[in-house]
C-alpha positions as CSV (number, residue, x, y, z in Angstrom):
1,X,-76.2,-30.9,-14.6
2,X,-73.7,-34.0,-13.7
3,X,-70.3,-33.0,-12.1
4,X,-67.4,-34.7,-12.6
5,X,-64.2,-34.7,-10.1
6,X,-61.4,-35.6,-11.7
7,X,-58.1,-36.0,-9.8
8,X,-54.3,-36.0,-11.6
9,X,-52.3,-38.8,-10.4
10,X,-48.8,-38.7,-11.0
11,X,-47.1,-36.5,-13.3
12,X,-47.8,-38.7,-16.8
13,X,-50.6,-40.7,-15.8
14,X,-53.4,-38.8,-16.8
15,X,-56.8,-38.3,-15.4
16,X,-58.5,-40.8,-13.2
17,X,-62.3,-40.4,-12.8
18,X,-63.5,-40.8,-9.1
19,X,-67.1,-40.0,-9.2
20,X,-70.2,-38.7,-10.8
21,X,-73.1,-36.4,-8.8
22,X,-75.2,-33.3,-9.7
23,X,-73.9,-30.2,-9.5
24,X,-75.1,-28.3,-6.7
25,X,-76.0,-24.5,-6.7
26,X,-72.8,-24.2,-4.4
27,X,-70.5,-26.4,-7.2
28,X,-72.3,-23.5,-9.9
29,X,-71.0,-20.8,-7.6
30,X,-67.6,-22.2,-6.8
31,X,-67.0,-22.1,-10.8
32,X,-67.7,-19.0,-11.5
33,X,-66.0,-17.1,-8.2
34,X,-62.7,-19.3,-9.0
35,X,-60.6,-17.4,-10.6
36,X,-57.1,-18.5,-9.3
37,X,-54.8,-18.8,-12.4
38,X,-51.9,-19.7,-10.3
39,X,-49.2,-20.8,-12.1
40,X,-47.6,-24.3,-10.4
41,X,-45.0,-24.5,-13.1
42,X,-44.1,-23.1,-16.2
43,X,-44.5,-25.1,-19.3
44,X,-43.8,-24.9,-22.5
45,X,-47.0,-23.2,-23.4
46,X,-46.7,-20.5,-21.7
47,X,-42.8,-19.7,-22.6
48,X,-44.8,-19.7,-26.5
49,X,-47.1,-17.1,-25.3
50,X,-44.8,-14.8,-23.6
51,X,-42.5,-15.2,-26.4
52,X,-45.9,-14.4,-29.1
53,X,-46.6,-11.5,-26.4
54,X,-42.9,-10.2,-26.6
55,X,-43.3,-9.8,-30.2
56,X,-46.0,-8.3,-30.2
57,X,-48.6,-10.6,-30.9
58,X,-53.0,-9.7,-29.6
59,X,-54.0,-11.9,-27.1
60,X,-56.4,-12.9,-30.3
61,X,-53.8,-13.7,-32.3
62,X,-52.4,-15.7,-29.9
63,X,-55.6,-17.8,-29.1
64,X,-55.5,-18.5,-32.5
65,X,-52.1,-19.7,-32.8
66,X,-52.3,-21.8,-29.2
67,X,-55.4,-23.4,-27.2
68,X,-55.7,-20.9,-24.7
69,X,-58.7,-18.9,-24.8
70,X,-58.0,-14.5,-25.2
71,X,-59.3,-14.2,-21.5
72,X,-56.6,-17.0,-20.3
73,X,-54.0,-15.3,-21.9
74,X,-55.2,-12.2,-20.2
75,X,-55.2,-13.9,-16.6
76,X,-51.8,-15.2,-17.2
77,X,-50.7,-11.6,-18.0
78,X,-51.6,-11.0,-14.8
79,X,-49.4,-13.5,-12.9
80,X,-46.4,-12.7,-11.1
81,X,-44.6,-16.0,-12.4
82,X,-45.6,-15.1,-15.8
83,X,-44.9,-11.3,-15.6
84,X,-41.1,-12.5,-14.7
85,X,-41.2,-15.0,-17.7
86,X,-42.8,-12.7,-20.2
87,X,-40.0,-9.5,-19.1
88,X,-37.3,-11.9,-19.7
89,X,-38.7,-12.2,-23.3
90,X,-38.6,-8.7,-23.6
91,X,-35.2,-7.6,-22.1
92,X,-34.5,-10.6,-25.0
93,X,-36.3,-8.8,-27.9
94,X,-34.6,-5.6,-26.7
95,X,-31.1,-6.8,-27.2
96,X,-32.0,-8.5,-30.3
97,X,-33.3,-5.1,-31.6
98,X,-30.6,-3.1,-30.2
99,X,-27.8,-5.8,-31.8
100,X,-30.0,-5.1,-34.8
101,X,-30.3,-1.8,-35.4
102,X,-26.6,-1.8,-34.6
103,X,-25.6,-3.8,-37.2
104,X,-28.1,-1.3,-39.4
105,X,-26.0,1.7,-38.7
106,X,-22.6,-0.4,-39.2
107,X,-23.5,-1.0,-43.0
108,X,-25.2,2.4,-43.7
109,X,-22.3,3.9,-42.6
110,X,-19.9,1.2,-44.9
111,X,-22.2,2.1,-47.8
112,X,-22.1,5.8,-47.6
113,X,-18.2,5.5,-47.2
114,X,-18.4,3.7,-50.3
115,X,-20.5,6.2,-52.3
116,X,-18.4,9.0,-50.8
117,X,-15.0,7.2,-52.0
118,X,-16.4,6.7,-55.7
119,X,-17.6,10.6,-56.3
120,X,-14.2,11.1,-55.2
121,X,-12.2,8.6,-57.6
122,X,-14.6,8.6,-60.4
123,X,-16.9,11.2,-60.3
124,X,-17.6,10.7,-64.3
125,X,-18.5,6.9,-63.2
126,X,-21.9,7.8,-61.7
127,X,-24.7,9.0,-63.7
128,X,-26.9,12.0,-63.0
129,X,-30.0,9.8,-61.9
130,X,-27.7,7.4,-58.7
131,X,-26.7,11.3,-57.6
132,X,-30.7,12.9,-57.8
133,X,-31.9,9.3,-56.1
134,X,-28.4,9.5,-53.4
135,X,-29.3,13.3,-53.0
136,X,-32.8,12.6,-52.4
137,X,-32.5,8.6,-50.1
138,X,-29.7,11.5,-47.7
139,X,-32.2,13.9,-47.8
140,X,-35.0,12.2,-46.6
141,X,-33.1,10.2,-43.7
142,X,-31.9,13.8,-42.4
143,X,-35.6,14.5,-42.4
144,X,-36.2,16.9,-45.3
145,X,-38.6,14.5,-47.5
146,X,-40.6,16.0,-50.0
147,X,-43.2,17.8,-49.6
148,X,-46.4,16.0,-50.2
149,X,-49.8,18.2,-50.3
150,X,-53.2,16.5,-49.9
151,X,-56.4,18.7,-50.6
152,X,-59.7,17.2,-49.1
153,X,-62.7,18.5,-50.7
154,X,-66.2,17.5,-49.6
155,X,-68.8,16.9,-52.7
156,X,-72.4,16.0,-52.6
157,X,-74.2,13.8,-55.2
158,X,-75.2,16.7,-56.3
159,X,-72.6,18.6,-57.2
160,X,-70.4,15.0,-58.6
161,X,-73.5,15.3,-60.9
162,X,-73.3,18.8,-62.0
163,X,-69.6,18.0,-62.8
164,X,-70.6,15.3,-65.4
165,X,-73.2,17.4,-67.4
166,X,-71.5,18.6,-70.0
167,X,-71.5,22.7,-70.0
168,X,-74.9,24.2,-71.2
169,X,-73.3,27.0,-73.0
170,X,-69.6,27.4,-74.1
171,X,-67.7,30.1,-72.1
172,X,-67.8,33.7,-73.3
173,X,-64.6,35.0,-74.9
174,X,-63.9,38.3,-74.6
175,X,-63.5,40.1,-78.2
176,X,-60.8,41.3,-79.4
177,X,-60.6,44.7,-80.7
178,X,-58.2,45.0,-83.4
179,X,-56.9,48.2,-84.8
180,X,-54.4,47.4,-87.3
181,X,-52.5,44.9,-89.0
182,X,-48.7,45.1,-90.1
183,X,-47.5,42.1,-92.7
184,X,-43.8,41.6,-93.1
185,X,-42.1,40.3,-95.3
């Protein structure tokens, strides 16, 4: 196994190779124990994640959309720098949902104005089925939906079979005695 040590040089002029050994059981060691993700600098990169994070993105979801690895993305979760950047995004998504949601209730509240006004003025004007679905969109937002029943019933192959065969012998019907019979005309 060759190592290579690479050292950065400037801010834009790349990667300048100094030298080429075998790796050492030491250098083999030094990899795996180093797990300082210390963050020098925030770049753009890593506002895109903790803007994907703020909005709910997996850490899967965002390896796919960026070229950090799901374990990266979980060491940078765990960096103070990051944790600041990352809560900024979400005291941002909060305001935009609370702004939202705001402006949610300012037109729900114009459009039942507007329903209530026209009942009032023309009454006639609206047809049975806007009132049943009104009645029943009112209903269901002051949390009396309709009822919905599900039934779950267990069935083996066996009896999914049975069900198929078509009955052996019809039902009995019970006979009727009759006594008389009165014709009118």
């Amino acid at each position: 196994m060759l190592k290579l040590e690479l050292r950065l040089e400037g801010e834009d002029s790349g990667l300048k190779l100094l030298s080429v050994r075998e790796a050492t059981a030491a250098d083999l060691v030094a990899s795996v124990a180093s797990t300082d993700f210390s963050i020098k600098r925030l770049r753009t990169t890593h506002h895109e994640i903790a803007r994907l994070l703020a909005a709910g993105y997996r850490n899967g979801e965002i390896a796919a959309l960026t070229s950090y690895s799901p374990s990266t993305i979980s060491n940078l979760q765990n960096n103070p720098m990051f944790q600041e950047l990352l809560a900024i995004y979400m005291e941002k998504r909060e305001a935009e949902f609370s702004n939202m949601g705001a402006q949610i209730l300012n037109v729900a509240e114009l459009a039942l104005n507007e329903i209530a006004e026209r009942l009032e003025n023309s009454p006639d004007e609206v047809k049975t089925s806007e009132l049943r679905e009104i009645a029943r969109d009112m209903a269901d937002r002051a949390g009396y939906s309709p009822l919905k029943k599900t039934a779950n019933i267990t069935l083996s192959a066996k009896d999914i079979e049975d069900l198929k065969q078509p009955a052996a012998a019809p039902l009995p019907v019970p006979a009727l005695e009759i006594e008389s019979v009165e014709i009118e005309d």
